[in-house]
N, C-alpha and C positions, 0 to 999 in steps of 0.2 A: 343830629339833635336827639337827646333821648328823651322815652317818656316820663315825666314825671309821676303822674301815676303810679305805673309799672316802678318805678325806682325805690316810690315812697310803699310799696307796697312789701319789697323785696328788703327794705329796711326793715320793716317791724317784723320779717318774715326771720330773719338774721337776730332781732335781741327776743325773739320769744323761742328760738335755738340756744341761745348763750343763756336766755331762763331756762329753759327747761336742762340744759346740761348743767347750771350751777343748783338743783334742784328747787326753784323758785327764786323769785324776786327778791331783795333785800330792804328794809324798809328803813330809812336813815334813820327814824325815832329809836329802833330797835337796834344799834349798831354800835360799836363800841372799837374803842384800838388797839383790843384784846384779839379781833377778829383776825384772821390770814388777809390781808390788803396789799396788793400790788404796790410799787413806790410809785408808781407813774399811771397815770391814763386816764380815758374818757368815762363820763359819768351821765348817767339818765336821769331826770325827775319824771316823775307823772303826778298827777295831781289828783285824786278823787273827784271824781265827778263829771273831769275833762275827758271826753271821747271823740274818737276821731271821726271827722264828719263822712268820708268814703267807705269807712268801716264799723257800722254800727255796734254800738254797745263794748267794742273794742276800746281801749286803754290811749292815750295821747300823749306823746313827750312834751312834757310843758318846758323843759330846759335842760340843756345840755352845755356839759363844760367840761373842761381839759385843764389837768395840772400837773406840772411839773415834768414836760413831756421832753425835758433836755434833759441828758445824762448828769452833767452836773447839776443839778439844781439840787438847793438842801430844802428842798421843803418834804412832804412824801403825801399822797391822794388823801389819807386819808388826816393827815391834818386840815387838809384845807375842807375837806367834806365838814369837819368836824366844827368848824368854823360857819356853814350853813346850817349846819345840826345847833346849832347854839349847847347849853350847858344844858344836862338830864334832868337834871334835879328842879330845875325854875322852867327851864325851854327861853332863856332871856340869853341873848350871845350882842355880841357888837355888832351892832348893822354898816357899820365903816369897814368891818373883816370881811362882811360879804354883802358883795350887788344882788344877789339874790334876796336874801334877809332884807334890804333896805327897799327893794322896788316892792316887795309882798307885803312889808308896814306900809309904803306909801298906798298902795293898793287898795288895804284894808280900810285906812286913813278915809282915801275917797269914799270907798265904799257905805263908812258910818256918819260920813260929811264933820268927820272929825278937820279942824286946822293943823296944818304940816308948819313944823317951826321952821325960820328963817335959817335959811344957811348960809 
């Protein structure tokens, strides 16, 4: 059995190494498909504000996702990032292109006790 703790510990121990070797964090607002992007792999969100409860004042993965992580696939990471990034210019994207976009409208929704349309 191993400790969770210690695991989750050794996790954020491992992407504040993969920050500090890509010289900082990336911020999706700021990111573009001009940038050098992998075709394939794993992605971090953190969220402002969210911090992790064991590790004060420390940073929290609010969500993590994977795409395109088979050889064939024709998509590539950063279209689909691009896709939670919505459009630059508005910040307005399809929230059917991404669960993420759609659960942080419903979120918000709650949040201002706005009504959620029928689906």
């Amino acid at each position: 059995m191993t400790d969770r703790l210690a695991d989750t510990a050794r996790f954020y121990e491992l992407l504040a190494d993969l920050e500090a070797r890509l010289g900082g964090a990336r911020v999706l607002a700021d990111c573009s498909g001009r940038m050098n992007w992998p075709e394939r792999g794993v992605y971090f969100f953190f969220e402002p504000g969210e911090a992790r409860a064991s590790a004060e004042g420390r940073r929290r993965v609010a969500r993590v996702g994977t795409h395109a992580l088979i050889a064939k696939s024709q998509s590539t990471l950063w279209r689909r990032l691009s896709q939670h990034r919505g459009v630059a210019s508005t910040g307005g994207g399809n929230h059917r292109g991404s669960i993420f976009r759609l659960l942080v409208g419903i979120a918000l929704a709650h949040r201002d006790r706005l009504a959620l349309p029928a689906t």
